[in-house]
Backbone as CSV, one residue per row, in Angstrom:
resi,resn,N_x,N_y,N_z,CA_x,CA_y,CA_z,C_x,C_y,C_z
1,UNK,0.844,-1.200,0.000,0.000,0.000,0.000,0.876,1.246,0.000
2,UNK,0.125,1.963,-0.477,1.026,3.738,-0.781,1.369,4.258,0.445
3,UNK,2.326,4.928,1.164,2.725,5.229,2.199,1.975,6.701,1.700
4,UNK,0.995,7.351,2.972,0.427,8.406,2.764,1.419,9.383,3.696
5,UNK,1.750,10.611,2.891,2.783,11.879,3.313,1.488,13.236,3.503
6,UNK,1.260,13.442,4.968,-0.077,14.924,4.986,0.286,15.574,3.901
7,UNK,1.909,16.045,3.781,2.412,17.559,3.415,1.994,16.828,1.743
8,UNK,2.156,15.668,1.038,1.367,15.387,0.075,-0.050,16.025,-0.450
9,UNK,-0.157,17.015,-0.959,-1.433,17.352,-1.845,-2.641,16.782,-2.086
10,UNK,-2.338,15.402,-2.388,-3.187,13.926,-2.491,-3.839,13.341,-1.104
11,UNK,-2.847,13.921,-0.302,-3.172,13.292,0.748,-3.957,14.374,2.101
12,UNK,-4.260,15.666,1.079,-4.383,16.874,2.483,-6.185,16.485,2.355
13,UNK,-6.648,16.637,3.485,-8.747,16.345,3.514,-8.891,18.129,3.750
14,UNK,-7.893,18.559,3.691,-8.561,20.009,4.250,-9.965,20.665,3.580
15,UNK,-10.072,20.370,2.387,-11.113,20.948,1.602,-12.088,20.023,1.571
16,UNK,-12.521,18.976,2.333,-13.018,18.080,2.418,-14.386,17.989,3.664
17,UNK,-15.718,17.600,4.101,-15.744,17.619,4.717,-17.230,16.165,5.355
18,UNK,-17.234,16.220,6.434,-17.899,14.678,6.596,-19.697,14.879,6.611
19,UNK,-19.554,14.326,6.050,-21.283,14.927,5.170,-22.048,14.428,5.819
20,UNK,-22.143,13.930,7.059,-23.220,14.122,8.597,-23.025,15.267,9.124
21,UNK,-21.958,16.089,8.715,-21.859,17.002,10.257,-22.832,18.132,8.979
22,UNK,-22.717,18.264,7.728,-22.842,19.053,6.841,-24.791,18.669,6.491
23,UNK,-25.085,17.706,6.868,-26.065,17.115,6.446,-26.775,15.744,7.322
24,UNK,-27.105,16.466,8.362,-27.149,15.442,10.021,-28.306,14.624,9.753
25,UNK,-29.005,14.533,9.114,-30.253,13.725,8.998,-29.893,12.785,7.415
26,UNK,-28.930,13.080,6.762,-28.261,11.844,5.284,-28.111,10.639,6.285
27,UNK,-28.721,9.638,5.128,-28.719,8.112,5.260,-27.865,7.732,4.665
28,UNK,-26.649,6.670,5.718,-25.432,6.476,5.589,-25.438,4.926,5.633
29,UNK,-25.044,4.097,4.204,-24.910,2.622,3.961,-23.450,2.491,3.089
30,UNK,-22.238,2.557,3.663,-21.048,2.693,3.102,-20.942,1.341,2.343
31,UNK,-21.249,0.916,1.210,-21.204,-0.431,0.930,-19.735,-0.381,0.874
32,UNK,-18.399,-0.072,0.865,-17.223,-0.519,0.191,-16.234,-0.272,2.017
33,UNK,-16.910,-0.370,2.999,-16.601,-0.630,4.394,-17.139,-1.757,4.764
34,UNK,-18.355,-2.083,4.195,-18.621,-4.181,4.689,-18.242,-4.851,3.533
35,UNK,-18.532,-5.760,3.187,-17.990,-6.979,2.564,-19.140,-7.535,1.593
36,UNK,-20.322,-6.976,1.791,-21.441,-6.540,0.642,-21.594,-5.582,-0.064
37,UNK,-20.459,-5.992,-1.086,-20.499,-5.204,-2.570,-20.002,-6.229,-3.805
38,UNK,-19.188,-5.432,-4.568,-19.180,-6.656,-5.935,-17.798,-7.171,-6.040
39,UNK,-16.861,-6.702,-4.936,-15.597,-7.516,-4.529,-15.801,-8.611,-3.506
40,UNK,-16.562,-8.634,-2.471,-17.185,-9.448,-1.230,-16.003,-9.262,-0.126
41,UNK,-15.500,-7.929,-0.362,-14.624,-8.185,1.112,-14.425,-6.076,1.564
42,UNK,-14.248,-6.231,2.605,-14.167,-4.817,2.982,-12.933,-4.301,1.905
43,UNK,-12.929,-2.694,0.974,-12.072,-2.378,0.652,-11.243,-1.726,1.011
44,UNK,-9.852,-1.647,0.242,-8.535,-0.130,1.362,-9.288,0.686,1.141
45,UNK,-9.008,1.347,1.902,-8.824,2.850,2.628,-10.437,2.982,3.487
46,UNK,-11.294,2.157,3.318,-12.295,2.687,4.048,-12.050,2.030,5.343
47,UNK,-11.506,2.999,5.976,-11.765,2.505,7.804,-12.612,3.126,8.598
48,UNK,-13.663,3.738,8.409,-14.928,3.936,8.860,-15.938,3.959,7.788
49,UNK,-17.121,3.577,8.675,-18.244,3.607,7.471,-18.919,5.292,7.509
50,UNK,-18.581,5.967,6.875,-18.721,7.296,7.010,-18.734,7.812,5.471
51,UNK,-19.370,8.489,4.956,-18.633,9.549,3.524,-18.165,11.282,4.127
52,UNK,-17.649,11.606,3.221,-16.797,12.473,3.322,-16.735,12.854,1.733
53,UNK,-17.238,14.304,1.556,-17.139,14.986,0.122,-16.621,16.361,0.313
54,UNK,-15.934,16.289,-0.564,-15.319,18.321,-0.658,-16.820,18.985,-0.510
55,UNK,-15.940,20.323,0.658,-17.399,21.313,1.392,-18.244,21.386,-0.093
56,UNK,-17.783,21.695,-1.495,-18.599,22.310,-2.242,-19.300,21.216,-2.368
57,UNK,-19.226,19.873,-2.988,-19.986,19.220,-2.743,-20.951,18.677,-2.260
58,UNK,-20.454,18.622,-0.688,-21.546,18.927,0.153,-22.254,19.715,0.515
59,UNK,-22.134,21.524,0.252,-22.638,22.019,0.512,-23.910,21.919,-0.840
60,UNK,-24.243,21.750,-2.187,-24.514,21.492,-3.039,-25.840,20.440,-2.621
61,UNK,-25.265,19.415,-2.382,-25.907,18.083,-1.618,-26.763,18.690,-0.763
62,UNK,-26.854,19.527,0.499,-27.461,20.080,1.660,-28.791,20.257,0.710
63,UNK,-28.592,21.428,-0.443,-29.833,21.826,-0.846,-30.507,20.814,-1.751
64,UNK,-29.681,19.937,-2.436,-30.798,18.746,-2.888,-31.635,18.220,-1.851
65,UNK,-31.002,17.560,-0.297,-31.329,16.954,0.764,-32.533,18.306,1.064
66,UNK,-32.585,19.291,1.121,-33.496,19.631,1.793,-35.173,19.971,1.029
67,UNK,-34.623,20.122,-0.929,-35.485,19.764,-1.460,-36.314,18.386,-1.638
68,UNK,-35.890,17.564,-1.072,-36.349,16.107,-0.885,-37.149,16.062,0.395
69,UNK,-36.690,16.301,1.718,-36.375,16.875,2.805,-38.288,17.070,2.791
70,UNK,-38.634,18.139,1.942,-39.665,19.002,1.942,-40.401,17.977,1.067
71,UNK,-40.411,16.796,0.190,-41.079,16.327,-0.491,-41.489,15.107,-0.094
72,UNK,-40.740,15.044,1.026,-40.983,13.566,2.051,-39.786,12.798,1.369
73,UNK,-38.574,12.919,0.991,-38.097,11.843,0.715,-36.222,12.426,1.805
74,UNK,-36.012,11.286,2.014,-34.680,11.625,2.473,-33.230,10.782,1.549
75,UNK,-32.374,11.643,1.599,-31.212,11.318,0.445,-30.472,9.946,1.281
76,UNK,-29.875,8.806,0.473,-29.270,8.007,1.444,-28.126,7.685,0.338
77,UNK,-26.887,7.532,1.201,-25.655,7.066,0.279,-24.958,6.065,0.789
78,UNK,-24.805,5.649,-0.691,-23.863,4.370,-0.748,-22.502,4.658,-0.541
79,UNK,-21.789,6.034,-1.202,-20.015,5.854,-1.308,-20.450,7.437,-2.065
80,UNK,-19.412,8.401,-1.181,-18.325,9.198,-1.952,-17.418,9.540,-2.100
81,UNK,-16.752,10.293,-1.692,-15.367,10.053,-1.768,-14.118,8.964,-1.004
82,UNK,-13.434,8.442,-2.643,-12.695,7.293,-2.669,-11.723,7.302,-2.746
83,UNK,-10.580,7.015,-1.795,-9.259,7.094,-1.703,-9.119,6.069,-2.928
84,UNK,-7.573,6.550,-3.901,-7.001,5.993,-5.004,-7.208,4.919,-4.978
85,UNK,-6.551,4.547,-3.327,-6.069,2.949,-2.869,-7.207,1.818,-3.298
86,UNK,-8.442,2.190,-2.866,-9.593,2.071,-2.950,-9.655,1.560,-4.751
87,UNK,-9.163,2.388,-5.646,-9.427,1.939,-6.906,-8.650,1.061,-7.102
88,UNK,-7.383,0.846,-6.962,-6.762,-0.048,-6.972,-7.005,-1.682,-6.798
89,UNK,-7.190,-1.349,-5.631,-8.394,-2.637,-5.444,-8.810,-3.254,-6.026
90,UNK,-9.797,-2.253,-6.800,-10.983,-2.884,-7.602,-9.690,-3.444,-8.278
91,UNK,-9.109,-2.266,-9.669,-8.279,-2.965,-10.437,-7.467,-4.454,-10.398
92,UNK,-7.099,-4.573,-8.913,-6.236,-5.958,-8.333,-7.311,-6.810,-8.774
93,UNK,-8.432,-6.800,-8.619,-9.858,-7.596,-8.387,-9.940,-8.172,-9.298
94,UNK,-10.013,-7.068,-10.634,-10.462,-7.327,-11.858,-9.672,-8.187,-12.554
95,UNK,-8.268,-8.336,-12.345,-7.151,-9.192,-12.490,-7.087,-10.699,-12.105
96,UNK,-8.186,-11.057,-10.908,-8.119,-12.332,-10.732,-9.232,-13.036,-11.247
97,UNK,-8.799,-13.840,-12.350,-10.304,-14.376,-12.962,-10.811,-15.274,-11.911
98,UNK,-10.406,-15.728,-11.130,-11.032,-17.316,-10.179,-12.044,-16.313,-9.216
99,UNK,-11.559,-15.020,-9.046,-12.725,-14.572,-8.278,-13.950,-14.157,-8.431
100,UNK,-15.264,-14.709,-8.779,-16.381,-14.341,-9.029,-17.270,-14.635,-7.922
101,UNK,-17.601,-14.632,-6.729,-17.994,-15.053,-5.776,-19.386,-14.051,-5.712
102,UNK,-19.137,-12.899,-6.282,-20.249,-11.956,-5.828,-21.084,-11.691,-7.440
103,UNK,-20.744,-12.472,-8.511,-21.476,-12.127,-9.360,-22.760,-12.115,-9.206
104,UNK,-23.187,-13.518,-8.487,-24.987,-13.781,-8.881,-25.453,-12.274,-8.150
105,UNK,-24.796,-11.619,-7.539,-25.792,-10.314,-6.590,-25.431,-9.036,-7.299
106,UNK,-24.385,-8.857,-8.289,-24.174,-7.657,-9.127,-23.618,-7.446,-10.021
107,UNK,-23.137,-8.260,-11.082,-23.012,-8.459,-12.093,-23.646,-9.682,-12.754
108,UNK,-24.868,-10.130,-12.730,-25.193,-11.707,-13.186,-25.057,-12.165,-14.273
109,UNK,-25.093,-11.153,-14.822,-25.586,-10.880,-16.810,-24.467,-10.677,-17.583
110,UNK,-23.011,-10.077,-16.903,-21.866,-9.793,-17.456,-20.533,-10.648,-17.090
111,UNK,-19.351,-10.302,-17.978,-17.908,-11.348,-17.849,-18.140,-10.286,-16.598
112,UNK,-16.997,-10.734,-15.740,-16.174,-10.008,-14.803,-15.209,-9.278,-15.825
113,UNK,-14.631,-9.729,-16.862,-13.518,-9.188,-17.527,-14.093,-8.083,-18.246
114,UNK,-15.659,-7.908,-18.407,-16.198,-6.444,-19.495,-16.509,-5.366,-18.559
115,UNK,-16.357,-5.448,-17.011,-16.701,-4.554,-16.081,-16.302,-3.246,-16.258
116,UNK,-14.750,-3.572,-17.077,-14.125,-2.022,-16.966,-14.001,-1.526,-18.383
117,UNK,-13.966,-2.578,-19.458,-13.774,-2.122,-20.589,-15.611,-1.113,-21.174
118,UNK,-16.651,-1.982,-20.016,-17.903,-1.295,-20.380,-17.866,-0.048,-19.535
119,UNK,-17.209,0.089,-18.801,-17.299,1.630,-17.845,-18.052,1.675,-16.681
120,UNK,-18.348,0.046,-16.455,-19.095,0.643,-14.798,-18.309,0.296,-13.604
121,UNK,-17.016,-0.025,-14.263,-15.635,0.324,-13.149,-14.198,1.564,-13.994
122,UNK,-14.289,2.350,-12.877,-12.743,2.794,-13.915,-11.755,2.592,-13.210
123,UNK,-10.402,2.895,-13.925,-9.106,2.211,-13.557,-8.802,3.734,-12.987
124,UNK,-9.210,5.020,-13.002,-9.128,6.327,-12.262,-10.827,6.610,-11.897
125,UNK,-11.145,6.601,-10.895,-12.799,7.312,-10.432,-12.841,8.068,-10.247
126,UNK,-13.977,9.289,-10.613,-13.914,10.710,-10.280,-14.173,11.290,-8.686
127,UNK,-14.735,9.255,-8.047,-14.689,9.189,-6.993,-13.868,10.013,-5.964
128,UNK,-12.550,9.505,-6.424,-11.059,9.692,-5.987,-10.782,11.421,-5.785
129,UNK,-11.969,12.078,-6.553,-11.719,13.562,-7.316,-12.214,14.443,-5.478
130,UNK,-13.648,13.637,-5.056,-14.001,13.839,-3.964,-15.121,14.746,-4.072
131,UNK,-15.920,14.530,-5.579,-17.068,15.588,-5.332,-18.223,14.971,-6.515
132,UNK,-17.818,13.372,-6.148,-18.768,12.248,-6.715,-19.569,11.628,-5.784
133,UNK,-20.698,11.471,-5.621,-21.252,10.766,-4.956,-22.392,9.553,-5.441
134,UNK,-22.913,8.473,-4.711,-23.757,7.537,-5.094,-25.172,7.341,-4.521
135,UNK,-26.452,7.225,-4.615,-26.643,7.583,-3.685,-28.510,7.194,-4.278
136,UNK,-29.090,7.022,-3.387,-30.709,7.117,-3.616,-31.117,7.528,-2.726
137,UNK,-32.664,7.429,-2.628,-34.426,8.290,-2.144,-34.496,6.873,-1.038
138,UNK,-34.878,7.883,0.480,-35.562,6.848,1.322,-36.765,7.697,1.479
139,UNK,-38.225,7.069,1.372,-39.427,7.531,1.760,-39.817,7.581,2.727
140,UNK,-40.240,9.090,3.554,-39.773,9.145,5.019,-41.342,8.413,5.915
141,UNK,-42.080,8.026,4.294,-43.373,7.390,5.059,-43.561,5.938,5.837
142,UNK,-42.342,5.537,4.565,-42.529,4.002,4.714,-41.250,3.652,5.218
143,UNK,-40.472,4.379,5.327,-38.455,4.039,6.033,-38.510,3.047,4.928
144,UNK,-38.468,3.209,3.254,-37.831,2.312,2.622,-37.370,3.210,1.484
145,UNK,-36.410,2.171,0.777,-36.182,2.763,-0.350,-36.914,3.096,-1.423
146,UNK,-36.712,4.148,-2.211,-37.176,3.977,-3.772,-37.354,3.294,-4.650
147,UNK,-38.123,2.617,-4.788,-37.546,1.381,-6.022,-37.465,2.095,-7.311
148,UNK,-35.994,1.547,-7.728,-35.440,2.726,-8.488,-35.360,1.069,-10.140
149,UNK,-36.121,0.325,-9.277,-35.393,-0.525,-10.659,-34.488,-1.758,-10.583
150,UNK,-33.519,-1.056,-10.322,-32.233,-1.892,-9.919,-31.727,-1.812,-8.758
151,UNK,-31.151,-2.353,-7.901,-30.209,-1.960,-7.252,-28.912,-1.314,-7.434
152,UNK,-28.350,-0.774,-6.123,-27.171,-0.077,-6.303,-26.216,-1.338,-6.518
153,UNK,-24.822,-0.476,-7.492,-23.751,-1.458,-7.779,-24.447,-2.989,-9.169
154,UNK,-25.446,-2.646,-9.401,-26.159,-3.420,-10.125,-25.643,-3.746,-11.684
155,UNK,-24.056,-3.982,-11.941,-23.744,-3.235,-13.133,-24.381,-4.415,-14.659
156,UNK,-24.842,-3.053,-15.184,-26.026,-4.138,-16.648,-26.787,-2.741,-17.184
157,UNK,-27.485,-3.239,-18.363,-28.362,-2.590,-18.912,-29.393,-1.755,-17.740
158,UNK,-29.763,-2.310,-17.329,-31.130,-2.140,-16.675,-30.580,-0.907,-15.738
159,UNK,-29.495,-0.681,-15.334,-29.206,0.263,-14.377,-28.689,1.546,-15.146
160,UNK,-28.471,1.282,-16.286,-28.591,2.389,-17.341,-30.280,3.561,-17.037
161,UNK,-29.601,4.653,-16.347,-30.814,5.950,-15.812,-31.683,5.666,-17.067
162,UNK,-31.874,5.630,-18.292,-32.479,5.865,-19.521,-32.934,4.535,-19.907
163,UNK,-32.992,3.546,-19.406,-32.990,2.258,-19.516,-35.169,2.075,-19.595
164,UNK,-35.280,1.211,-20.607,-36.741,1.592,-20.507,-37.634,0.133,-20.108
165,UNK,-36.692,-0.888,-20.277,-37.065,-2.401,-19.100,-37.885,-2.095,-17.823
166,UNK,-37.854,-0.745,-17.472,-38.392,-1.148,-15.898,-39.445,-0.782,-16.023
167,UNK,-40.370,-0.393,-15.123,-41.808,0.038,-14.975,-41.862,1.579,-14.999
168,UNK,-43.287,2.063,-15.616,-43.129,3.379,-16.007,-42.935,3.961,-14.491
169,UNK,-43.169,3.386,-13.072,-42.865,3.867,-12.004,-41.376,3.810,-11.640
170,UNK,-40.591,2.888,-11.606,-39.317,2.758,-11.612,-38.559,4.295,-12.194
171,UNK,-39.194,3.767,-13.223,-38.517,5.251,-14.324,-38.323,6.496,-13.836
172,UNK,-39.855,7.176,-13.521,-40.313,8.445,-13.523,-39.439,8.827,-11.492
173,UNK,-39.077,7.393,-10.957,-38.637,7.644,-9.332,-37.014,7.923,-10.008
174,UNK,-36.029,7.467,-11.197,-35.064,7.882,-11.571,-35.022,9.173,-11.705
175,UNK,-35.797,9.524,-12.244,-35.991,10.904,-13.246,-36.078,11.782,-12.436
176,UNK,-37.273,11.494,-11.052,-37.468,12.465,-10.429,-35.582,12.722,-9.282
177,UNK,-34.920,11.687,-9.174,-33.656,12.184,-8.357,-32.535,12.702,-9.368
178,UNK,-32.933,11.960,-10.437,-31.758,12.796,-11.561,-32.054,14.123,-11.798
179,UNK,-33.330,14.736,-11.798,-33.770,15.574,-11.567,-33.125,16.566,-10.533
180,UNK,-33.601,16.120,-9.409,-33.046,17.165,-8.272,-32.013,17.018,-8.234
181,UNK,-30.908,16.171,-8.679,-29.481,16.909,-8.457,-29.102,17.093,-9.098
182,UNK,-29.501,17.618,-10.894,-28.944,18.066,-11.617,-29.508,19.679,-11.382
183,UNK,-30.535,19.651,-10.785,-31.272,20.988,-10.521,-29.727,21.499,-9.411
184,UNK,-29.391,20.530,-8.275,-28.263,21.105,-7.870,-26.981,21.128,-7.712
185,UNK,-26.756,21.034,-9.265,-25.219,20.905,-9.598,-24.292,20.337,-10.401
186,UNK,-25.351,18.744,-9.973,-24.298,17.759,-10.501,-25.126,17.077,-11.542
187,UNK,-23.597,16.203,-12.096,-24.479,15.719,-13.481,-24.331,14.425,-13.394
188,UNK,-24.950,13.591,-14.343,-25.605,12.216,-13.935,-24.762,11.996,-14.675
189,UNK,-24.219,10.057,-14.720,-23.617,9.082,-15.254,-24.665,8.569,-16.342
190,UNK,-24.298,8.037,-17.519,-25.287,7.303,-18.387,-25.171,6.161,-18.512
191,UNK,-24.441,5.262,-17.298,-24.667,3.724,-16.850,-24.944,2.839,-15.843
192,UNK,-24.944,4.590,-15.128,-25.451,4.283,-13.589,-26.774,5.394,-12.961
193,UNK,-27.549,4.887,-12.446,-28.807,5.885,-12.182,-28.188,6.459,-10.821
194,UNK,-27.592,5.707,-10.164,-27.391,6.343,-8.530,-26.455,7.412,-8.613
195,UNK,-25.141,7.547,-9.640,-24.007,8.282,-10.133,-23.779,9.914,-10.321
196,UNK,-23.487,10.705,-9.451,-23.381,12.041,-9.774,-22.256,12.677,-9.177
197,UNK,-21.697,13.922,-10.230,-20.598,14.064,-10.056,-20.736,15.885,-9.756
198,UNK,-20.427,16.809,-8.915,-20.528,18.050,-8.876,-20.386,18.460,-10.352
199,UNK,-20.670,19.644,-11.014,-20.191,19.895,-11.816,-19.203,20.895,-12.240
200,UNK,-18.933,21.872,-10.674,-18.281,22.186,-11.018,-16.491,21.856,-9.917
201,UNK,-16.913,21.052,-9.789,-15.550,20.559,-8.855,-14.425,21.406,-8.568
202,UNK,-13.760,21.096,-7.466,-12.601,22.041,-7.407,-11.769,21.586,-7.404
203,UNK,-11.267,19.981,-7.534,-10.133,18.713,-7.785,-10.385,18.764,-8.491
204,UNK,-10.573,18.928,-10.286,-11.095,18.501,-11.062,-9.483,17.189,-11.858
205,UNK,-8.854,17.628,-11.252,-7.217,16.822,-11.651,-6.172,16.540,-10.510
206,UNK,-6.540,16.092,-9.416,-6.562,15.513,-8.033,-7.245,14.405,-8.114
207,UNK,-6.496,13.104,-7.697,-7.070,11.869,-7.052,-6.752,11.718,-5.764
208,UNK,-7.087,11.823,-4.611,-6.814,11.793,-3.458,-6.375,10.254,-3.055
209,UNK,-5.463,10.672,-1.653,-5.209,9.166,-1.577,-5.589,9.039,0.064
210,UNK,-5.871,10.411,0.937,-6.236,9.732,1.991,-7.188,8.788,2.537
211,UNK,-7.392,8.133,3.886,-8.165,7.104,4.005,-9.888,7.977,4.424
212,UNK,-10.898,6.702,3.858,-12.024,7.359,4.398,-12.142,7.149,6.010
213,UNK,-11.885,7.793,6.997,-11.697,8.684,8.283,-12.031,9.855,8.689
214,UNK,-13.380,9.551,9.801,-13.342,10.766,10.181,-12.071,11.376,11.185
215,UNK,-11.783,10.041,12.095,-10.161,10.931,12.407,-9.373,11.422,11.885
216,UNK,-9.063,10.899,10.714,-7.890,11.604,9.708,-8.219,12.687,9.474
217,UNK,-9.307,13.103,9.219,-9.948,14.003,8.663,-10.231,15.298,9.605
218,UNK,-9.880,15.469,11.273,-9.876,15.871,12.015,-8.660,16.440,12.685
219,UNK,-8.015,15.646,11.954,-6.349,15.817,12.539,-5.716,17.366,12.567
């Protein structure tokens, strides 16, 4: 693993900040801190289950969350900002063909080997950039999710935002979150519905390498 240096650039969180303290009522499911995702094992750098996005980001996020907030729905995330190490990973991953252990739950339909050449893994994430986030609608009526279709990490056709397989309800619950956060800011992925990236970032050529920590991040 990369020996992390503060006085490193890559490695400073200063512009960074932990998107509970920014956003105290966000629903927090770090999939890439447990061992339920599409590697099946906890990944580097996440040593707390926490996200953490550059202030602009989050501050950005606040006003989607509170337009939802007001519509009965509350924002919940999977993963944003991703230490390098973290991509790496994946990449190591993608390298071992004997490992498919987690296909039947998120890739069922695809090689392991077309994951990255189709784009719903990259070998650099804008993740890494720190003003990407993942993320869906909890309905504050029913404490459940949106059914958005697919699940998160779901990589295939069907999780394509524009994808027209699902039900005209599925759809129009995409539309309506691609919606509100392009209303604040950020712009959507066209292979992933959960996928948004600030638009106007302030890393825009920065991959960070510190760990996801709120201690580090406090230091």
């Amino acid at each position: 693993m990369k020996t992390i240096h503060r006085n490193d650039p890559a490695a400073d969180p200063a512009g960074f900040a932990l998107l509970s303290d920014v956003i105290p009522h966000i629903v927090q499911e770090i999939r890439y801190f447990s061992t339920y995702n599409f590697v099946g094992e906890r990944i580097d750098g996440y040593e707390e289950p926490c996200a953490l996005l550059t202030m602009e980001a989050a501050r950005a996020l606040k006003s989607v969350s509170n337009e939802m907030i007001v519509k009965g729905f509350r924002l919940k995330v999977f993963d944003a900002y991703r230490p390098a190490c973290a991509v790496r990973h994946f990449v190591l991953w993608g390298l071992e063909d004997q490992d498919v252990r987690m296909k039947p739950y998120f890739y069922p339909e695809l090689e392991k080997q077309t994951l990255f050449k189709d784009g719903y893994i990259a070998s650099r994430s804008s993740h890494s950039r720190g003003s990407t986030v993942d993320l869906t609608l909890l309905d504050m009526k029913t404490g459940r999710e949106v059914d958005m279709g697919s699940p998160f990490d779901l990589f295939g056709e069907i999780s394509h935002p524009d994808y027209r397989g699902v039900t005209e309800e599925q759809f129009e619950n995409r539309m309506f979150l691609r919606s509100a956060m392009i209303r604040g800011g950020f712009r959507p992925l066209d292979c992933e519905w959960w996928h948004f990236t600030l638009e106007n970032e302030p890393y825009p050529d920065t991959y960070f390498e510190f760990p996801v920590s709120s201690a580090y991040l406090r230091r």
